[in-house]
C-alpha positions as CSV (number, residue, x, y, z in Angstrom):
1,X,139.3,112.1,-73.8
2,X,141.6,110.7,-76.4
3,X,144.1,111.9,-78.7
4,X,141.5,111.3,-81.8
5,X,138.7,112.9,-80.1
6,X,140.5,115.9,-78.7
7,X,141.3,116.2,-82.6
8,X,137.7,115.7,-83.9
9,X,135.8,118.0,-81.1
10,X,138.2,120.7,-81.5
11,X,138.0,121.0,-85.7
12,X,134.0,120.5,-85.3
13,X,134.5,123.7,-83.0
14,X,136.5,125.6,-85.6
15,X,134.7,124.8,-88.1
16,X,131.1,125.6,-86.6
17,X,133.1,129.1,-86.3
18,X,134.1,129.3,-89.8
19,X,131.0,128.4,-90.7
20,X,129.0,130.9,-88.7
21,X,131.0,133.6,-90.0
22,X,131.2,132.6,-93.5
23,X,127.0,132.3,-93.3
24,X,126.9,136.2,-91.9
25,X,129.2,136.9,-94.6
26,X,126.2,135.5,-97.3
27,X,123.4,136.5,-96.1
28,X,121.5,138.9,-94.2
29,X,121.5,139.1,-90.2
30,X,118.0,137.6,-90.1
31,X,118.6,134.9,-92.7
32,X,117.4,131.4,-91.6
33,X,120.7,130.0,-92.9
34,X,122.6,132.4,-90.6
35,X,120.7,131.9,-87.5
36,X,120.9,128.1,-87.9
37,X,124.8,128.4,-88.3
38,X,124.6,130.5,-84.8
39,X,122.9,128.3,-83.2
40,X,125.2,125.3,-84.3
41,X,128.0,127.6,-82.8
42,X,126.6,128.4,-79.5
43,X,125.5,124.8,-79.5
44,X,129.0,123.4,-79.6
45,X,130.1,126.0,-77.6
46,X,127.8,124.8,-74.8
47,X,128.7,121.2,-74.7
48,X,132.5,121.9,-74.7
49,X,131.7,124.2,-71.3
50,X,130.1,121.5,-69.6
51,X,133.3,119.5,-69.1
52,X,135.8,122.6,-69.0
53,X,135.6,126.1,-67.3
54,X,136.8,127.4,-70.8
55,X,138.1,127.2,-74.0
56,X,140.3,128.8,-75.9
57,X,140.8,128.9,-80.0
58,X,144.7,130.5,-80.4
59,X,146.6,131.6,-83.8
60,X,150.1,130.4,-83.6
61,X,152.2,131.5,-86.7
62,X,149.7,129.7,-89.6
63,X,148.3,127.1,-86.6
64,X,144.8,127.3,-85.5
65,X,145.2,125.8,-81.7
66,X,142.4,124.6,-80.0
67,X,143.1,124.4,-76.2
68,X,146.5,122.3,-76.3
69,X,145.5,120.6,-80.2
70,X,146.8,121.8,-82.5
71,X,145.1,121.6,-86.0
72,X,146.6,120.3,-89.0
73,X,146.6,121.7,-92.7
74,X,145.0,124.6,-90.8
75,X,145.8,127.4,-94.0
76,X,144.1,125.2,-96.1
77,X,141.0,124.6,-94.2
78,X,140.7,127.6,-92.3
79,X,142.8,130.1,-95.0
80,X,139.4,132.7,-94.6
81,X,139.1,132.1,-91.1
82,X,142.8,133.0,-90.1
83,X,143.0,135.4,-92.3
84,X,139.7,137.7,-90.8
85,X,140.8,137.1,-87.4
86,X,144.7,138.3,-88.2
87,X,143.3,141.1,-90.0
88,X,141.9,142.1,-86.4
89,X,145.1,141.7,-84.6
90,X,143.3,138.9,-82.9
91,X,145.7,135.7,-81.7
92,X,143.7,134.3,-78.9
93,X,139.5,133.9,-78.2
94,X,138.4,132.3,-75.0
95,X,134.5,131.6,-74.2
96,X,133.8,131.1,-70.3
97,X,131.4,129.1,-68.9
98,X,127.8,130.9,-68.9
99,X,128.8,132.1,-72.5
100,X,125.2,133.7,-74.4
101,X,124.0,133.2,-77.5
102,X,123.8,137.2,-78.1
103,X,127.6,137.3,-77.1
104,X,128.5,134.6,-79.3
105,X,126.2,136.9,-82.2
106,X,128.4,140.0,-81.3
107,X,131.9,138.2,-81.8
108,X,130.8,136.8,-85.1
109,X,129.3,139.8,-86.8
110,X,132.4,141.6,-85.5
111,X,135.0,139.3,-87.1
112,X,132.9,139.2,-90.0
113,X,131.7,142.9,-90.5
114,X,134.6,145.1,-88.7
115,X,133.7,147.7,-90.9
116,X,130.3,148.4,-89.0
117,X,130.8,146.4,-85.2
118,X,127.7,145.7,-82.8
119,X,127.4,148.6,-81.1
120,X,128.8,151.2,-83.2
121,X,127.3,154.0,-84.5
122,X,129.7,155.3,-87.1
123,X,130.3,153.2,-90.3
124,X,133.5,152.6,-91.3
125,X,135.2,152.0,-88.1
126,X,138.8,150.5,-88.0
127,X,139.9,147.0,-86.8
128,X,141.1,148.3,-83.8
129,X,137.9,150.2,-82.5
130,X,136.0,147.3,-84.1
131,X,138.1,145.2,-81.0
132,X,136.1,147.6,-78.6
133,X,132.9,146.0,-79.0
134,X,133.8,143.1,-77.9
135,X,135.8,144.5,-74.3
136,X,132.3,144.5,-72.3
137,X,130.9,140.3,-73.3
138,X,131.4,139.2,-69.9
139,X,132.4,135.6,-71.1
140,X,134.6,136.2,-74.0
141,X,138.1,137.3,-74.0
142,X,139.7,138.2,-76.8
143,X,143.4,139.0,-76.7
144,X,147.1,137.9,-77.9
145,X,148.9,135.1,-76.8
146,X,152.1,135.5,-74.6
147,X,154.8,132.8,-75.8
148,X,158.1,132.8,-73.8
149,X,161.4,131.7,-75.4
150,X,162.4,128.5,-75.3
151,X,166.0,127.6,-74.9
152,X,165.8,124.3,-75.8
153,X,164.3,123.0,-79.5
154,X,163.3,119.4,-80.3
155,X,163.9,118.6,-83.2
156,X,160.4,118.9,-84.6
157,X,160.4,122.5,-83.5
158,X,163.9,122.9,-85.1
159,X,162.3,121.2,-88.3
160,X,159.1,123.7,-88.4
161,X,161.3,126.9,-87.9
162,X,163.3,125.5,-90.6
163,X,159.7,125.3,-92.8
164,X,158.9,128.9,-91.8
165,X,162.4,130.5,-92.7
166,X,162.1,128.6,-96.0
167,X,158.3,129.9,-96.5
168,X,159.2,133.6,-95.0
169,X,162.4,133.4,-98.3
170,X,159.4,132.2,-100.6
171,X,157.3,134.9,-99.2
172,X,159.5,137.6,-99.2
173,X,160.4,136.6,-103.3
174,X,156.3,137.2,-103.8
175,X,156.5,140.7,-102.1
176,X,159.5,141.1,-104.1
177,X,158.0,140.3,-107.6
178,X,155.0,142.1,-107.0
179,X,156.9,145.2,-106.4
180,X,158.8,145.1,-109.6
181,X,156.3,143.8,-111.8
182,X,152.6,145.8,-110.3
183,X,154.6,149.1,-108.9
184,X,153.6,148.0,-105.0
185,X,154.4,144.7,-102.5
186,X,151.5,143.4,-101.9
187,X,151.0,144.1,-97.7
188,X,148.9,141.1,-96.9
189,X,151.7,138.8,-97.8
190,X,153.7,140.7,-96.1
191,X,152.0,141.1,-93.4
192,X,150.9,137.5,-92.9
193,X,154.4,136.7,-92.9
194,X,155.6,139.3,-90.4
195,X,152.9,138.0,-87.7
196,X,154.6,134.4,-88.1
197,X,157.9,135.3,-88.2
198,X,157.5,137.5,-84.8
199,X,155.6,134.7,-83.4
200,X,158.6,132.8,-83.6
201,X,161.0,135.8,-82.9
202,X,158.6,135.3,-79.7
203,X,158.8,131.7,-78.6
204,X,162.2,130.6,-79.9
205,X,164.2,133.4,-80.8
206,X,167.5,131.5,-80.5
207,X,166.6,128.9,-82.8
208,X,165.4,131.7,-85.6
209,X,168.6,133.8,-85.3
210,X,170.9,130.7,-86.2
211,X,168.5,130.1,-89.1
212,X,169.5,133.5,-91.0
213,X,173.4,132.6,-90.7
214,X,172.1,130.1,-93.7
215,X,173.2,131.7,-96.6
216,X,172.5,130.8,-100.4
217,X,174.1,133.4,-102.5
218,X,171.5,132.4,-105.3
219,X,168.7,134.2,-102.9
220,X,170.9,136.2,-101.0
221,X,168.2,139.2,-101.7
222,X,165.3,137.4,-100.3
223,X,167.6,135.8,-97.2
224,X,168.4,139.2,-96.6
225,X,165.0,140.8,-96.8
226,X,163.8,138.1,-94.3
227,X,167.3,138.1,-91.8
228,X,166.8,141.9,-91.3
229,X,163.4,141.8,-90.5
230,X,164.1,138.8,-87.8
231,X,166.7,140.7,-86.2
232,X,165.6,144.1,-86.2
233,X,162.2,142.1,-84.8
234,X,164.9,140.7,-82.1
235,X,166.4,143.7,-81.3
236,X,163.3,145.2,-80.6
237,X,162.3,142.7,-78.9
238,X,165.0,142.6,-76.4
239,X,163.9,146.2,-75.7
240,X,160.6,145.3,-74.3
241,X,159.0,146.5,-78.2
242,X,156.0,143.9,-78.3
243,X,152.3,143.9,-80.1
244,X,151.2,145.3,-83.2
245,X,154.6,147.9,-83.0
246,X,156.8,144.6,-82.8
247,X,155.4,144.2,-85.8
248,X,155.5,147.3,-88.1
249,X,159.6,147.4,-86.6
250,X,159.6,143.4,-88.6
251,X,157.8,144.7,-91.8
252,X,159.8,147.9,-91.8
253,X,163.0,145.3,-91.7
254,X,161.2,143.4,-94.7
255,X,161.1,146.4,-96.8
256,X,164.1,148.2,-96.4
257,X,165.1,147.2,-100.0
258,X,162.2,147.0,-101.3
259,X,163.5,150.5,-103.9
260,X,165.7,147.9,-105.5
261,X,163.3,146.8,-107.4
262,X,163.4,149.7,-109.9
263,X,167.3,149.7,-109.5
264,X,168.4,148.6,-113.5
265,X,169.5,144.5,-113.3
266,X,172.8,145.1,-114.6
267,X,173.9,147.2,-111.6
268,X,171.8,145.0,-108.7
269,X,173.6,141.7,-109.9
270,X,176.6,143.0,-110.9
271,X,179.4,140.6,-109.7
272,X,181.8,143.1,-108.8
273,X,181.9,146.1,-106.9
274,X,180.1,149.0,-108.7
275,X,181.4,152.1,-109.9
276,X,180.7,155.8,-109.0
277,X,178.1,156.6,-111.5
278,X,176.7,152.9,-110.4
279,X,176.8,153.4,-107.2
280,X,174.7,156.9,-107.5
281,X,171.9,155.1,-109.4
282,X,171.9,151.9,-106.7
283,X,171.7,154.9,-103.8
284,X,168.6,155.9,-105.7
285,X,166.8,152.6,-103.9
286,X,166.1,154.4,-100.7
287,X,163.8,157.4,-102.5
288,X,162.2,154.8,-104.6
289,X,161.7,152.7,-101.6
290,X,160.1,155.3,-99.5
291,X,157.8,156.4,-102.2
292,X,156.8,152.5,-103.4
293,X,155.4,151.9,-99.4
294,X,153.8,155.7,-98.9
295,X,151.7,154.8,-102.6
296,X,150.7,150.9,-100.6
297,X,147.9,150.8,-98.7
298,X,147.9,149.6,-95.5
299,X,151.7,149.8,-95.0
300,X,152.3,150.9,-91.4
301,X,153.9,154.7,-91.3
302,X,157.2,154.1,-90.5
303,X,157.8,151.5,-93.3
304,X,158.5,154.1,-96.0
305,X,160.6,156.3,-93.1
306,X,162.9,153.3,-92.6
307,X,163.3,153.0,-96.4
308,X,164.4,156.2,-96.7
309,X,166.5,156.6,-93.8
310,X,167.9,153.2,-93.5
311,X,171.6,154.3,-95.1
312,X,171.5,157.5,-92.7
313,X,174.4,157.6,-90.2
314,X,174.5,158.9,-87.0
315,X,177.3,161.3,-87.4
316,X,174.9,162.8,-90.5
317,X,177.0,160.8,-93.4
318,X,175.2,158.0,-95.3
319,X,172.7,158.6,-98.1
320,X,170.8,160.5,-99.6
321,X,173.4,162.7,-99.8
322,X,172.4,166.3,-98.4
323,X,170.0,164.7,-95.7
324,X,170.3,165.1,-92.1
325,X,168.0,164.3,-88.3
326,X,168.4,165.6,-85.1
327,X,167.9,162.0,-84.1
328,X,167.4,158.9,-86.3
329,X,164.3,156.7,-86.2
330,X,164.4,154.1,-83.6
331,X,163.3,151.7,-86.2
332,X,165.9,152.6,-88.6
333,X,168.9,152.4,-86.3
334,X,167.6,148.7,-85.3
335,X,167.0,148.3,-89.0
336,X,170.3,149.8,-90.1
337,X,172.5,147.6,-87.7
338,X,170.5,144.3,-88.8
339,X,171.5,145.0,-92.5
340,X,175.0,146.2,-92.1
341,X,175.5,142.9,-89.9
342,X,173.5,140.5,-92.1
343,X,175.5,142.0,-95.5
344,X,179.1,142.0,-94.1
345,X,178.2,138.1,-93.3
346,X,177.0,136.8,-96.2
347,X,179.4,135.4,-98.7
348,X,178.9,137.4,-102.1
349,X,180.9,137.2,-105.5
350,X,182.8,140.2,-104.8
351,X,182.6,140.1,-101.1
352,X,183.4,137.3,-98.6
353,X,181.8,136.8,-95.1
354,X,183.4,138.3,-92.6
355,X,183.0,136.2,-88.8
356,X,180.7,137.9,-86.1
357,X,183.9,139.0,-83.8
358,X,184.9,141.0,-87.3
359,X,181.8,142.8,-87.7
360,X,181.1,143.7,-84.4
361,X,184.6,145.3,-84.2
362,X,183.6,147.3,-87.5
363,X,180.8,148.5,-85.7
364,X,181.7,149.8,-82.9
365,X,185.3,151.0,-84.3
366,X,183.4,154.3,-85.3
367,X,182.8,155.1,-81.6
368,X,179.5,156.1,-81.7
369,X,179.6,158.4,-85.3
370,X,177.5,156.1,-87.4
371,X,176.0,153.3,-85.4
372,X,174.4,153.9,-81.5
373,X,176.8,152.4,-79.8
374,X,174.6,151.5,-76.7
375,X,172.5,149.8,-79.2
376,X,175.6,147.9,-81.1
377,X,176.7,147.2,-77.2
378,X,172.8,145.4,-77.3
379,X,172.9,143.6,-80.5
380,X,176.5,142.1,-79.2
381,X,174.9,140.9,-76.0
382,X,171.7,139.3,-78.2
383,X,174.0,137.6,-80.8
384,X,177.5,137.2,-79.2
385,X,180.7,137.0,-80.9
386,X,179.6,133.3,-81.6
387,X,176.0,133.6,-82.4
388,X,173.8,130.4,-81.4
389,X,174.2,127.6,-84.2
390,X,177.7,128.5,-84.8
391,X,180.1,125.6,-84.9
392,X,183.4,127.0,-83.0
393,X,186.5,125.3,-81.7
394,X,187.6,125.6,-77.9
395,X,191.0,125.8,-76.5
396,X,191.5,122.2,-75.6
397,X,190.9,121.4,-79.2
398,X,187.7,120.2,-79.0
399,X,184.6,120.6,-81.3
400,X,181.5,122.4,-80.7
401,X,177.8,124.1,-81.6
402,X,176.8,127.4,-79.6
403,X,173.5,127.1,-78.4
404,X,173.3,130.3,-76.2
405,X,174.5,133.3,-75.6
406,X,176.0,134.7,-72.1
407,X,174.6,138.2,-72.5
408,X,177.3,139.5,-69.5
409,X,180.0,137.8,-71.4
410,X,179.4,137.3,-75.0
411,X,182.7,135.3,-75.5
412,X,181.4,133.0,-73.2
413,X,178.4,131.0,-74.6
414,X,176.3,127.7,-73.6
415,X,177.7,125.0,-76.0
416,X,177.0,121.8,-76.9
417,X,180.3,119.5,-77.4
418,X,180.2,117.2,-80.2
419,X,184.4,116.6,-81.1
420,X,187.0,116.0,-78.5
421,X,190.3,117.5,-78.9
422,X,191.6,114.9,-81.3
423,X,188.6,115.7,-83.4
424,X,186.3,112.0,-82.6
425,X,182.5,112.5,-82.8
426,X,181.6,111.8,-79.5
427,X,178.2,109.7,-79.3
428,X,176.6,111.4,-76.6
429,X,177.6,115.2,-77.0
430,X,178.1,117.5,-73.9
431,X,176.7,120.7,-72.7
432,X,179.1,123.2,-71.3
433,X,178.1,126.5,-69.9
434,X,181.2,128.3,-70.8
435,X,180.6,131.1,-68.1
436,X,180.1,129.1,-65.0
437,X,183.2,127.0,-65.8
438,X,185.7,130.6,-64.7
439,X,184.9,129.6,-61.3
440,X,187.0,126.7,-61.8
441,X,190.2,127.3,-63.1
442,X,191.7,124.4,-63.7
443,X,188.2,123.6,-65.7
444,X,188.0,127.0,-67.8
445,X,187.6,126.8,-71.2
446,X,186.9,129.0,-73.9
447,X,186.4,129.7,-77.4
448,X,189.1,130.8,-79.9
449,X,187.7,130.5,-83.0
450,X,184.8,130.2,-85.4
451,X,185.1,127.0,-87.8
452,X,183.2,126.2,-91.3
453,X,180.5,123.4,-90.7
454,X,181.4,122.5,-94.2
455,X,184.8,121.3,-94.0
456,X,183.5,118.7,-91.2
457,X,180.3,117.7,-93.1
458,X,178.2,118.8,-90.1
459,X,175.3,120.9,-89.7
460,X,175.0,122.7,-86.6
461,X,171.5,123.5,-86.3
462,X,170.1,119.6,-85.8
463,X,172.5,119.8,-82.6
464,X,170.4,123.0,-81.4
């Protein structure tokens, strides 16, 4: 079957899908209108089966993928669509061969009633135990979709993560706004936006973290709200944290600040560095925070904890003032690294950036009294002292762009070489893996120091 074709069969199935649900959603079970849209469904699904075993419709960031094609514009034909199934946790349907019409009716009234789910006896019921009635159709499988990391990004990829971090800023200055201005974020944005952006914490995590060392000091609150949730969503990540808790750890990351909002302009954007009495009003933010996400509905529990807690240190110092725990949140001590990290490197008016090496040495200088330091030892090992997309010089004088880290030897990376050591762009750049070359002594290189892509008019990422 050809490209065009693939395209055409697999919207007509979507949109039979759509349609079916949107018909149940007008009408009454035993409308003609809704059993016609069924049937048109079932219909579909039956001719695509003759060919194929199965087929599979997957939710990929704001993608609707049908087998391997992947839809276009698929928000703004399928916005309702995407949105029901998200709102289930659902990220992959799969109809076998032998698929009924009856299971095809059960998966469509539970998408579009999960409030009252075939089979279920008690109105009301959850999104999650709506997902049980579905678990015994023999020939439909609903579930999430497993992405591995890629190491490697074409540059189409790099270009779409770039459109995501951009959208997730946008996003993340909605959430923001709505806070200030209606007393609450609103959580469907935010949560729309925290199942892409773990999506891509899932399939190319590398690529993602080099995104949030962009830094715009114009919307350094929204790059921040959207860097901490990526790499607290990272962290956890590298933990073996997955699912639907993957996800309340990104959102908890998104809303850490969220109490600023009702923190008095004149102290938020003050250029330079507050003063006492300033500086008690701005720690108010993390009892306003906690009590802005408790009052939201539908803000997973241990948002509002990691609002509250998120300036807590381990050796019981930190704000609120007064407050102590046995033993922080793990949420919050991923959260709390992620924003002491992501602040310390972001060029402010009263602040510069301080390198990676800098900031890890910060964090682990207090041995253990405010940060975890088997947890710092982690987020050293995910980042490195030269986090992927940095552009670094080596020790022969030659010009590179980290593309991965060496987690037994952070100093170590995978880089690509683009300068040689008198500083010529080289037309076909070179990738080194840093590590491997200590076997060879007389090869060994390393790197010595971080360099600004500005002052060589390059940008590192379209070498990732």
């Amino acid at each position: 079957m050809d490209a065009t074709r693939q395209m055409r069969v697999a919207d007509d199935f979507v949109r039979r899908l759509a349609a079916a649900i949107r018909g149940l959603q007008l009408y009454s079970p035993g409308h003609p209108l809704v059993a016609r849209g069924l049937g048109a469904l079932a219909e579909t699904c039956s001719q695509l089966l003759a060919d194929e075993p199965s087929i599979t419709i997957g939710i990929v960031g704001a993608d609707i993928v049908v087998g391997e094609v992947a839809l276009p514009k698929s928000r703004e034909s399928y916005g309702e669509l995407l949105r029901r199934i998200k709102r289930l946790g659902i990220e992959r349907i799969t109809f076998d061969r032998g698929v009924t019409p009856d299971e095809i009716n059960t998966l469509v009234t539970t998408i579009c009633h999960p409030e009252r789910p075939v089979g279920k006896d008690a109105p009301g019921a959850a999104p999650s135990d709506a997902l049980e009635a579905l678990e015994d159709l023999p020939h439909i499988r609903v579930g999430r979709i497993q992405l591995e990391e890629r190491v490697d990004t074409s540059a189409a990829d790099m270009a779409a993560i770039r459109r995501l971090y951009l959208e997730a800023s946008n996003v993340a200055e909605e959430v923001w706004e709505a806070a200030r201005t209606e007393g609450r974020p609103d959580p469907r944005e935010a949560q729309n936006l925290i199942e892409q952006l773990s999506q891509a914490v899932a399939q190319n995590r590398t690529a993602l973290l080099a995104l949030t060392a962009l830094k715009e000091y114009d919307n350094y609150t929204f790059t921040h709200m959207v860097n901490v949730s990526i790499l607290t969503m990272a962290q956890a990540r590298a933990l073996g944290i997955d699912g639907g808790l993957l996800r309340e750890f990104g959102l908890a990351g998104l809303m850490h600040d969220i109490g600023k909002v009702r923190t008095p302009a004149e102290i938020l954007r003050k250029p330079d560095r507050l003063t006492d009495s300033e500086m008690n009003v701005m720690r108010r933010h993390v009892v306003d925070g906690a009590e802005i996400l408790r009052r939201t509905p539908e803000i997973p529990s241990i948002a509002p904890v990691v609002a509250f807690e998120h300036h807590l240190r381990s050796d019981g110092t930190g704000y609120p003032v007064g407050v102590s725990r046995p033993k922080l949140n793990l949420a919050t001590m991923l959260c709390s690294i992620a924003d002491v990290y992501d602040a310390m490197r972001s060029q402010r008016a009263y602040q510069g950036s301080l390198p990676t090496e800098r900031i890890l040495e910060v964090m682990k200088r207090a041995d253990g009294h405010q940060f975890d330091q088997h947890l710092v030892r982690r987020f050293t090992q995910l980042l490195g002292i030269y986090p992927p997309g940095n552009l670094v010089l080596l020790d022969d004088g030659a010009v590179a762009v980290v593309l991965q880290v060496h987690a037994p030897d952070p100093h170590r990376p995978r880089v690509r070489v683009i300068m040689d050591g008198k500083r010529r762009r080289l037309l076909t750049p070179v990738d080194i893996n840093l590590f491997e070359e200590q076997s060879d002594p007389a090869k060994a290189r390393k790197v010595v120091a971080p360099l600004d892509p500005s002052e060589y008019a390059i940008d590192p990422l379209t070498y990732l």
